[in-house]
N, C-alpha and C positions, 0 to 999 in steps of 0.2 A: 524517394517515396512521397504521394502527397496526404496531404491533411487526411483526406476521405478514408483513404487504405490505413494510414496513423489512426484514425480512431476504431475502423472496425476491427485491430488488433488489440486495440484495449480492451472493445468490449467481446471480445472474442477470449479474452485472457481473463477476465471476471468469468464469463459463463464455465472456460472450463476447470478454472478453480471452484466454482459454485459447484462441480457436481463432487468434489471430494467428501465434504459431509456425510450428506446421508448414504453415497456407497460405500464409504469407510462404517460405517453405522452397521450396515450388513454384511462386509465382511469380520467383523471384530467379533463377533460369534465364532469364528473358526481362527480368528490368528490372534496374538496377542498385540496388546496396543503398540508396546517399543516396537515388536515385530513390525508392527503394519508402518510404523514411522519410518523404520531400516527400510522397507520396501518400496516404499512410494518414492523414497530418495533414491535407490538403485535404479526404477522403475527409470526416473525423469534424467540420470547419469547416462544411464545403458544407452536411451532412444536417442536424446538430442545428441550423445556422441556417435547412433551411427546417422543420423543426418547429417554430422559434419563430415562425413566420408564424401558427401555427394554435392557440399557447398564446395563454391570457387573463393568466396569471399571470408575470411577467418575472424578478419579486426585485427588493431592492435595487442600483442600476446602483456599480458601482466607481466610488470618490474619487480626487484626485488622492493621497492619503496611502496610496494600496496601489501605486500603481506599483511602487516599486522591487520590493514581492512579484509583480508582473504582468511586471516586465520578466527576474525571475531564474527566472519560471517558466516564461517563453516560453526563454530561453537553452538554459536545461537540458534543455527538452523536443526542443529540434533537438539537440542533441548525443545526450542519450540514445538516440531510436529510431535513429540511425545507429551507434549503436557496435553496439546490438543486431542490426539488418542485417548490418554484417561481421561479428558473431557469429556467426550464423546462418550468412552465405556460407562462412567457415571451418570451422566443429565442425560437430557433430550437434544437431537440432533436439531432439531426448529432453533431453538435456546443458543446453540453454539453457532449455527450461521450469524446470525444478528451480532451475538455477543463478537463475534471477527471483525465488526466493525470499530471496536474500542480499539485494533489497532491504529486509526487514523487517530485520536486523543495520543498516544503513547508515542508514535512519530514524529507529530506533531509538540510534546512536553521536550520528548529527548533532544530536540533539533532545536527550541529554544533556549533550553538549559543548560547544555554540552556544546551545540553547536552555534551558540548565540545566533540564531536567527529572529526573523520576525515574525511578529505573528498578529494578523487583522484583528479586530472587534468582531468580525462577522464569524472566523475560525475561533475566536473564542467563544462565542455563541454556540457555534453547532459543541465545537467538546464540551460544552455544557449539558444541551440536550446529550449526546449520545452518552455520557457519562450516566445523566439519569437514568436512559435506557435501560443500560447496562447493568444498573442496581434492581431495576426492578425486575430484571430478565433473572436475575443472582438468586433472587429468593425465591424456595419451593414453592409458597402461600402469602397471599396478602393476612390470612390467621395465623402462620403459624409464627413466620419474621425469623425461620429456618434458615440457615444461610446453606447454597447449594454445593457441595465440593466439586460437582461439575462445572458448575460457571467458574468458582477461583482456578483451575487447571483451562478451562479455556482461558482468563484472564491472563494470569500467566505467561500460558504463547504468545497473546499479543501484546506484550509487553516485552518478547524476545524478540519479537518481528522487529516491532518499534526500534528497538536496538540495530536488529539486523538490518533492517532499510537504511538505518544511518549510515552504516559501513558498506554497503553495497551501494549507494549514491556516490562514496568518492571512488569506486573501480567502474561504473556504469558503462562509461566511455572505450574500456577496451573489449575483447573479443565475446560479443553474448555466448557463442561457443563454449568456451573455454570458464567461463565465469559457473555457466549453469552447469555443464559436466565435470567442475570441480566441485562445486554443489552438492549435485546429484553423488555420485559416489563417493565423497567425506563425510558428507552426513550420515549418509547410509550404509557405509562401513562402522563407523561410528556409531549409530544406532545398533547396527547388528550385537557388536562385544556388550555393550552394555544391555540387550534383550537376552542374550547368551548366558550375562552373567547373572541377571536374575532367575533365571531358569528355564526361561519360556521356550517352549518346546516349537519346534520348526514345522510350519502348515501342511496340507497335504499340497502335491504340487498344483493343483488346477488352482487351489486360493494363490501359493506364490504365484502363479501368472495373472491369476487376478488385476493381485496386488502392484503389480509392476505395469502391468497396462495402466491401470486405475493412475500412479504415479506419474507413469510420461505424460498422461492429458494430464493430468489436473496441476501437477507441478512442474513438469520439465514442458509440455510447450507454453503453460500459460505464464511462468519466468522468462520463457523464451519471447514470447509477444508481448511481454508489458514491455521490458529492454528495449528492445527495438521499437514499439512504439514512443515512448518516452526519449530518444531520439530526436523525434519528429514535435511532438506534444510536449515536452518537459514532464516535469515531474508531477508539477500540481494536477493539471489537466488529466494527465493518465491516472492519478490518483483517485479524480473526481469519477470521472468514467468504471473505475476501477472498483469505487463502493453498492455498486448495482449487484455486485457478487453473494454478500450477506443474503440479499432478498431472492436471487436465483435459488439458493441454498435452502431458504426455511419454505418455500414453493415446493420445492422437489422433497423437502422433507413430508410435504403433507402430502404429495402425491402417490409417492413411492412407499414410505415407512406406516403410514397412515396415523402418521400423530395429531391429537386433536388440537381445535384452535381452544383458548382460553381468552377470558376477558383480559385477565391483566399481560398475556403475551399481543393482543389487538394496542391495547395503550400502549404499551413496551414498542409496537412496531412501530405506530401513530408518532410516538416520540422522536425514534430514529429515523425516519423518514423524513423530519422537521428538521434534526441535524443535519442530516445526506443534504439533503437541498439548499441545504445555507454554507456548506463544503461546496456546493457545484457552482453556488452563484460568485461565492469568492473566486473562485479558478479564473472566473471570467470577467470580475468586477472587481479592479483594484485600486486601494488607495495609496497613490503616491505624492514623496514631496519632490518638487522639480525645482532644480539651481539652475535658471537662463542670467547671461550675459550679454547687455546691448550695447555697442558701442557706437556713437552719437559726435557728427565729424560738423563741426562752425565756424566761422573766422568773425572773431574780430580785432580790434587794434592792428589789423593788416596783416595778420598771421591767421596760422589755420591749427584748431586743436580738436583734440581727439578727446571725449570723455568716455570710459565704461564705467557702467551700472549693471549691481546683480541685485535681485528679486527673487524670493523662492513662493513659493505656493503647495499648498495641498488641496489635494480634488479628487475626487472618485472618475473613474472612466470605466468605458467598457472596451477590452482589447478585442481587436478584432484579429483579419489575416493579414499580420507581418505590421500591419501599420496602424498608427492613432493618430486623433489630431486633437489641437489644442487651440483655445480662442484667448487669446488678450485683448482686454480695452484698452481704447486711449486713454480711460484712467487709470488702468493700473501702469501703464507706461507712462502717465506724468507724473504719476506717484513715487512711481522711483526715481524717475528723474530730480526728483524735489529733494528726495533725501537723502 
């Protein structure tokens, strides 16, 4: 698969996540929210396992040594789309697309913290902005300084994702198949007992079909296409690609639901837009430290010897396809030589 096709599944995997929002928004009038999270999981289990009817290609099947990442990703994933659900049923659906983006902060913490990774100046930047975002997006009024229980339940999810992306990166590499329609119907079985046991009463059947279409696009193919994109793209890249999704979402919220714009949600977007873009330039623009080794062949006293020298450096570059390049001067090579 090449780069070109890799990335229009990224972004084909953000658009059709972008449109879960605000049609979750109007279905949630007739089904309840755990409801609507049990379905959208069934929705994307059902579909991409009957497309695997008709793949030749499966991947590698999950070991028993990924469980514990299979069992903490199924967890996470009934938790998250129902906190997102009362998101939704409480705030505004504009509010919770943007507010999705605070997943990339939460990904991005849990993977330095837990999984000691690195993490740039420039990604510390953007979770700065998008953090702010995120606060200003929280509160009902710049007068009132209300805090909103819809944004903490959208916050929430994406602080389960964040989770959940961690433990789904170390299974990435076996059967998209298999990963997404365990997904798909654990969560959403999962979700059902617990919509059951609160009491929520079962929809009329046109919303469950709804609900389960709405699911396979927006959650079963577009887990399907980030996988397989990220393949090709890794993870960052698909990631970058992948936060265009929030602004898909708070669009279609104005088009479709008709909610209005507000100043402090225009700075709130102004904000995260600033973060987005300082996420997309890292993807592309990185700072590393490089250990080269030269080995330096002379004779004198009538023999011949061999000296190596290491040098390390740090430098910004911008990666391109498959390959970079690098310039040393003859002073930084007699420099080390020197020393």
């Amino acid at each position: 698969m090449n780069k070109a096709k890799s990335v229009l599944y990224a972004l084909l995997a953000a658009a059709f996540y972008a449109i879960n929002v605000p049609l979750s928004k109007l279905l949630l009038s007739h089904v309840g929210p755990t409801t609507m999270a049990s379905l959208l999981y069934l929705g994307a289990g059902i579909g991409i396992g009957l497309m695997s009817l008709f793949s030749r290609q499966r991947g590698e099947k999950l070991a028993k040594k990924d469980m514990p990442f299979v069992i903490g990703m199924i967890v996470l994933d009934i938790a998250a789309p129902i906190f997102l659900m009362l998101g939704i049923s409480y705030g505004s659906s504009s509010n919770a697309s943007l507010l999705g983006n605070f997943e990339i902060v939460a990904t991005t913490l849990i993977a330095l913290f837990i999984f000691k990774e690195t993490v740039t100046k420039r990604l510390w930047g953007a979770i700065g902005l998008i953090t702010i975002s995120s606060i200003l997006l929280s509160f009902e009024g710049a007068e009132s300084f209300r805090f909103s229980l819809g944004s903490l339940f959208v916050l929430l999810a994406t602080v389960c994702w964040g989770l959940e992306n961690n433990c789904t990166r170390n299974i990435s590499s076996k059967s998209t198949y298999e990963i997404v329609i365990l997904k798909g119907i654990c969560c959403g079985l999962g979700s059902l007992v617990i919509a059951l046991s609160r009491g929520e009463t079962i929809p009329e059947l046109p919303y469950i079909a709804y609900a389960l279409l709405l699911g396979f696009v927006a959650y079963g193919l577009s887990i399907f296409l980030y996988v397989r994109a990220q393949r090709v793209l890794g993870a960052a890249k698909t990631s970058a690609y992948y936060t265009i999704a929030p602004f898909i979402g708070a669009f279609l919220s104005f088009i479709i639901l008709k909610e209005k714009l507000t100043g402090l949600y225009l700075l709130a977007l102004s904000v995260m837009l600033a973060g987005t873009a300082l996420v997309v330039i890292d993807t592309f623009i990185r700072n590393h430290i490089h250990v080269h080794q030269h080995t330096f062949v002379h004779t004198h006293d009538g023999s011949t010897h061999s000296h190596t020298i290491t040098h390390t450096h740090n430098h910004d570059h911008l990666i391109t396809e498959g390959t970079h390049g690098h310039h040393h001067s003859q002073q930084e090579l007699e420099q080390a030589l020197n020393s």
